[in-house]
N, C-alpha and C positions, 0 to 999 in steps of 0.2 A: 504493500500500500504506500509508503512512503518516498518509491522508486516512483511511482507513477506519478503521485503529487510534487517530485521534486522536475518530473518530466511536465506538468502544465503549468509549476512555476517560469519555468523555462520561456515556455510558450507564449505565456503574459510575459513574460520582460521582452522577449523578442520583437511581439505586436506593440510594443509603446516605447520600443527606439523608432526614432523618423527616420527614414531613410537618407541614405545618403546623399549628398547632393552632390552632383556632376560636373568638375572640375572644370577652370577654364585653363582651359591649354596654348602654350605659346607656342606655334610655330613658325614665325621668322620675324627676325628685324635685322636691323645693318648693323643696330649700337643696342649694347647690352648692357646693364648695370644694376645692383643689387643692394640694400640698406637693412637697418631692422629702424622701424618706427613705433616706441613703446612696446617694446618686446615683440613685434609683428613681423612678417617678411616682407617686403616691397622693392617688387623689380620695375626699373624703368625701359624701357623699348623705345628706340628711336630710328624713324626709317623703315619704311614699306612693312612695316608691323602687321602681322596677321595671327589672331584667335581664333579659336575653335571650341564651342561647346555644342556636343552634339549633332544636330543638323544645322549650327548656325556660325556661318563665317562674319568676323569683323575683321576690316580691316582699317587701319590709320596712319597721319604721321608722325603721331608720337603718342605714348601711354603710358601709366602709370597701375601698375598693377599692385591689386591688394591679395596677398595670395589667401593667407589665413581667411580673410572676409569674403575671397570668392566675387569678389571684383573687381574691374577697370575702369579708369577715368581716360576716358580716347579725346585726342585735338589732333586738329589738323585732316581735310579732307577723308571723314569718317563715313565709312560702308559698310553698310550691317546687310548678309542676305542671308534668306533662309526659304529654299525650297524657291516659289516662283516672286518671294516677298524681295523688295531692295527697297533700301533704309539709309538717307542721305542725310548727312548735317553736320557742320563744322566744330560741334563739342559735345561728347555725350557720359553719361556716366552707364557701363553695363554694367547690371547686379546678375550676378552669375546662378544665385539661389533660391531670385525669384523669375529670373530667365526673362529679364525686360530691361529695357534703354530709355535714360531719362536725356532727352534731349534738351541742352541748355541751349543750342543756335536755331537759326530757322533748319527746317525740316523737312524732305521729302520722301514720302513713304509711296514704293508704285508696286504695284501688282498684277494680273492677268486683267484683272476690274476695275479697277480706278487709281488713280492719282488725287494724293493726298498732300498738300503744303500748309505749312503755319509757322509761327514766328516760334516755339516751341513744340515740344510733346514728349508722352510718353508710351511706348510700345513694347505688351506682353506677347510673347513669342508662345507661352504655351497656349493661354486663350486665343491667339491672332486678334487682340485687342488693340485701337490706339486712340488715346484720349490726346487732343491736339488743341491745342491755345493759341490767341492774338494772329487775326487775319487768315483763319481757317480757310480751305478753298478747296472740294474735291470733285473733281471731276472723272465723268463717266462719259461713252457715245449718247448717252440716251438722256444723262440730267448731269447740273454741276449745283451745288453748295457750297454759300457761304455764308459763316457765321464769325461770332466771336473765340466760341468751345465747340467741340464734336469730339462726339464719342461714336468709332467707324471698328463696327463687327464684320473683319475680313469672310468669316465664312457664311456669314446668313445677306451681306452686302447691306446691313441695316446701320444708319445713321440717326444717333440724338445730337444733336445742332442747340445754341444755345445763343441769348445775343444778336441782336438784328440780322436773322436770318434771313436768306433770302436761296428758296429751292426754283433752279429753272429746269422744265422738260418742254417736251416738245410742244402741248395741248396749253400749259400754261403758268404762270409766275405766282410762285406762293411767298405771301412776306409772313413774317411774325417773330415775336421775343423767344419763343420756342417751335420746335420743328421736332416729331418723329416721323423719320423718313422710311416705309419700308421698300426697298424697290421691287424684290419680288414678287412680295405678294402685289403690291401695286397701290399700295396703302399710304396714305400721312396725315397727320395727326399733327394741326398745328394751333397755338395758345397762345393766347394776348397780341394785342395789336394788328391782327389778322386781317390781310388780302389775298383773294387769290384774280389776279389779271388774265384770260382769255383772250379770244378773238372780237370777241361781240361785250364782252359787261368786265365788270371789275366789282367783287363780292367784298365788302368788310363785317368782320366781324370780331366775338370775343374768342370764340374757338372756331375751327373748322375739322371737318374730319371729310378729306378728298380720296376716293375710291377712282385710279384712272380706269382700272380695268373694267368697271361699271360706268365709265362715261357718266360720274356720279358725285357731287361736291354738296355737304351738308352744313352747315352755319347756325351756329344760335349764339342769342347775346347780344344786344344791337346790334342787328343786320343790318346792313345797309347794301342793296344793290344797285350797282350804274350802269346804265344802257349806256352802250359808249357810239353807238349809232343816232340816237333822239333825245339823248339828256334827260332820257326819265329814270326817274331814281325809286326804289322801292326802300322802305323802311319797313321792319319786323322783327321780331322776339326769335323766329325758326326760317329755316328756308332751305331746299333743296333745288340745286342747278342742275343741270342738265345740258352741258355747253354743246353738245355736239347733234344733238334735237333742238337747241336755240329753246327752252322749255326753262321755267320755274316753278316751282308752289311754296308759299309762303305764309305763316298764320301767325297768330298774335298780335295783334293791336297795327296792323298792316296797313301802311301811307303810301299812295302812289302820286310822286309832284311830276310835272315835267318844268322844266324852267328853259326859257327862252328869252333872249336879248337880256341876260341876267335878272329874270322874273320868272316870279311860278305863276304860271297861267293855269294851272289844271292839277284838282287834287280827288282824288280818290282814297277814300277810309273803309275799313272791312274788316273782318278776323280771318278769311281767309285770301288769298287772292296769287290766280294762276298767270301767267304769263306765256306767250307763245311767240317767238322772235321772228319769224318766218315774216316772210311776204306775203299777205298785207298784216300787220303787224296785231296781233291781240288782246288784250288782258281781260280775266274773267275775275271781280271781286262777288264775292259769297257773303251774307249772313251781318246782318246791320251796316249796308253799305249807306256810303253817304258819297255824293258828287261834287264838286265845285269847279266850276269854268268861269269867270268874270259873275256875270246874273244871272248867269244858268246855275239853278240848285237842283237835287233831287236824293232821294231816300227809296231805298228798296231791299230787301232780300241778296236780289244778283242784278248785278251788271254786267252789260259787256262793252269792251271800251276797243274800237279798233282803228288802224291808221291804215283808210284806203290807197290803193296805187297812186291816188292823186294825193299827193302831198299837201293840199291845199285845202282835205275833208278828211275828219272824223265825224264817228258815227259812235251813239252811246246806246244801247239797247236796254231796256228797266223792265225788271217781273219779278215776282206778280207782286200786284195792286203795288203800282210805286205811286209816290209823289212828286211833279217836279213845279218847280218856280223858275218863271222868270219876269224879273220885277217884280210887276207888282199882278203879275197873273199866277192862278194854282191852276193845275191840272192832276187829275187821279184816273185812273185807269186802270184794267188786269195788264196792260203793259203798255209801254211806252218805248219808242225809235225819236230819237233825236238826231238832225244830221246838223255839221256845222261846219262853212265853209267858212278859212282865212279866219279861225278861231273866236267866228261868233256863229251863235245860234240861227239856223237858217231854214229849217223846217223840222215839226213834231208831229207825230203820229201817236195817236192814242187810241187801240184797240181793245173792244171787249171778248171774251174768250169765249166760245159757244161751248158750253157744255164742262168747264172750270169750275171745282165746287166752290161756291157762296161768289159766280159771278157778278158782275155789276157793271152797268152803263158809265162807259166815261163820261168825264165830268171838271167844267173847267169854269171857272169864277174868275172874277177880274175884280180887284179891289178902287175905290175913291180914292184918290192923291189926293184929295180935296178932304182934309176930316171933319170938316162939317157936314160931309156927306158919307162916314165911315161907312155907315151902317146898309149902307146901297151898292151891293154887289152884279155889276151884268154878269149871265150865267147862260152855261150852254150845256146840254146835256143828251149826247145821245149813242148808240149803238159804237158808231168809231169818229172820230174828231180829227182831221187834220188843218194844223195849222204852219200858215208862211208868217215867216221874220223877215225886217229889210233892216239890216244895222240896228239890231236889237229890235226895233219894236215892231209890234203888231201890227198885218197889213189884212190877210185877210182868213179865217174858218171856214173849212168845209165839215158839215155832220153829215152822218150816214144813216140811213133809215130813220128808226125812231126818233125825232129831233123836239127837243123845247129848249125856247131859249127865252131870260127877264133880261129886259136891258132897259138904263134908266134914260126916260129925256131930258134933255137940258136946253135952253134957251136965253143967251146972253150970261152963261155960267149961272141962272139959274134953274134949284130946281124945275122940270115942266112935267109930270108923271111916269108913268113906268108903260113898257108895252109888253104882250105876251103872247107869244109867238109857238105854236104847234106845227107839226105835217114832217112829211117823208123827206129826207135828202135835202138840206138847208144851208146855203151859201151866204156868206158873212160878209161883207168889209167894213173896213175903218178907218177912221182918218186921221193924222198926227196926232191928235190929242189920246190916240187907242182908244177913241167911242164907235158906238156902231154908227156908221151912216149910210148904211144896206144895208137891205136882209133879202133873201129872193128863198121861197120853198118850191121845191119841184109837186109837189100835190099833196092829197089831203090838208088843205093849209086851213088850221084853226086860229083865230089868232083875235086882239082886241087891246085897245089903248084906254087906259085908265087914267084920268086927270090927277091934277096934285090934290086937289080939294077929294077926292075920294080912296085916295090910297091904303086907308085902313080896311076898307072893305076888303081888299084880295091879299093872298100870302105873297110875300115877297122873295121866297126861299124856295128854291123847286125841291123836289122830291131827292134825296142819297147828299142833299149841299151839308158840307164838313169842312168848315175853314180851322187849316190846319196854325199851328204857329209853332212849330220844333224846325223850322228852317237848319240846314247843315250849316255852321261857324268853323273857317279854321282853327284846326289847333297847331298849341302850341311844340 
């Protein structure tokens, strides 16, 4: 019994010496010299000096060898290779025990993969590790990196980047204070101060995490996207790109300005809102949208907001039941088309939806600028409503089918009674002041004028009339 237990003694003392570490070896210089330092050995080497530990050759022009401690301090045009690695720089220290080079000069480290330079670094030969400092810069065929710091995993080709990064490949330019680059998988993961530049937009954000091999770039944290074609900018909490479909989706508290001649002429608010880059150009906002164009307002569910082949027209599409303003007219309907040339409002269509549950007759009100006469709204209401703009204002209504319309008289700006107007298919105009001074109905025409002196007698308010006041206000 005691044989045996002095045999797993054994055992245990054997498993808890570390192994031995692997000498560094001098194989040639010109000039040889040898000292002891504090009880130490240290040889000096001068002249085409060349070491050896293992599979890793250094060479220099001059060195100072620590033998006990299993190191070298190398100067003078210093090359360290190993297998397909070369390791370039004008002062280094190699630690023989941890099998890595502390590079005190700038640095070059190249491989079958890339090319690596910095103003220092340091390179572990058993991991194929190198952490590299001040003016990092590595370059590949396919992307290059530069930062302040990188940390560069020869064998997986993954870069951590530190320091006003900046990753370029071929699809597009990522900035940020941090960068995880992976190239194979096709992955990077980048943090704080975040851009990434393409063809068509320029994305900022707090983080990004860009997917090439999915034609795929994800952003949250004040997003900010730039159309670098129309200077429309998207603002949001989230947002997914899609550069190479010209495609975004975007949600949370989502702003679309366009700005032109250094002004925003056009805002758009939503919680979600898609993007489509392509020719003619699109955007679809989703779920508490809100519009603003100069005096054109409107409120809906969804919009769609597109830039026709003519440069010179958009087109805004509103459903269901939106509301739009302009000036000082409302309009409501199960949907509304707005078209606007040279970025004023130039014609509206307001259609009712056949067969839409809880449809309803469009319906458009014109408010008194006069507020002594607040309370006197002309009103039009029927199956579908189009109406012409001429530089903002009101020129002339067409109704469809089922048509009623109150419009009030006036005579020398004063009141003179109301008129009330029924029948099929009813044609409007108006004149500068946007009063009616036509009406023409194609048939069944009902209709009758009522003096001022009798106005109490009839309602003044057609049937579905809802004067709204939550008008969309820029935000801040």
């Amino acid at each position: 019994m005691k044989y045996f237990l002095n045999i797993i003694l054994l055992i245990l003392l054997f498993a808890c010496i570390a192994p031995a570490q692997e000498k560094i070896e001098l194989k040639k210089s010109d000039k040889l010299s040898g000292k002891t330092i504090d009880g130490k050995t240290v040889r000096e080497a001068i002249g085409n000096v060349h070491f050896v530990q293992g599979n890793v050759d250094v060479y220099c022009n001059e060195a100072v060898q620590f033998i006990d401690d299993n190191k070298i301090e190398l100067k003078g045009n210093v090359k360290i290779y190993q297998d397909t690695l070369s390791l370039f720089t004008s002062k280094a220290t190699y630690l023989g025990n941890e099998k890595k080079a502390v590079c005190d000069g700038s640095v070059t480290l190249k491989d079958k993969n890339a090319t690596l330079r910095a103003d220092n670094g340091i390179y572990f030969f058993n991991d194929a590790k190198a952490i590299f400092k001040g003016n990092v810069i590595i370059v590949n065929p396919e992307y290059k990196i530069t930062s302040d710091e990188l940390t560069y995993l020869r064998n997986t080709e993954d870069s951590f980047a530190r320091g006003d990064v900046v990753v370029n490949t071929d699809s597009a330019v990522i900035k940020a204070q941090s960068i995880d680059f992976f190239k194979r998988q096709g992955k990077t993961f980048a943090v704080n101060n975040v851009s990434i530049e393409s063809d068509s937009s320029i994305i900022y954000s707090d983080t990004l995490t860009d997917l090439s091999f999915e034609d795929k770039s994800i952003a949250s944290g004040k997003v900010k996207i730039v159309n670098l074609s129309n200077n429309l900018v998207v603002t949001c909490a989230y947002a997914e790109n899609y550069d190479a479909r010209k495609y975004s989706f975007v949600k949370g508290n989502s702003r679309l300005t366009q700005v032109e001649n250094e002004r925003d002429t056009l805002f758009i608010y939503s919680n979600i809102l898609e993007t489509f880059r392509l020719k003619p150009e699109r955007y679809v906002a989703k779920e508490n949208v809100e519009v603003i164009r100069g005096t054109f307002l409107a409120k809906s569910d969804t919009a769609v907001f597109a830039r026709t082949l003519n440069e010179n027209k958009d087109e805004v599409s509103l459903f269901p039941r939106p509301v739009v303003w302009q000036d000082n007219l409302q309009l409501t309907a199960d949907s509304v088309y707005a078209l606007m040339e040279n970025k004023k409002l130039s014609e509206v269509y307001a259609k009712k939806l056949e067969g839409y549950p809880g449809s309803k007759y469009s319906f458009m009100l014109i408010s008194n600028k006069d507020s002594f006469f607040a309370e006197r709204f002309d009103q039009i209401t029927g199956r579908d409503i189009r109406i012409k703009f001429e530089n903002d204002s009101l020129k002339f209504v067409d109704v469809y089918k089922n048509s009623s319309s109150i419009y009030f008289a006036f005579e020398n700006d004063k009141a003179n009674g109301v008129n009330l107007v029924e029948g099929e298919n009813m044609y409007i105009t108006f004149n500068s002041q946007q009063q009616v001074s036509k009406i023409k109905v194609e048939k069944n025409v009902r209709g009758k004028f009522v003096p001022e002196a009798k106005m109490a007698e009839v309602s003044i308010r057609l049937p579905g009339f809802n004067l709204r006041s939550d008008k969309p206000t820029r935000k801040p």
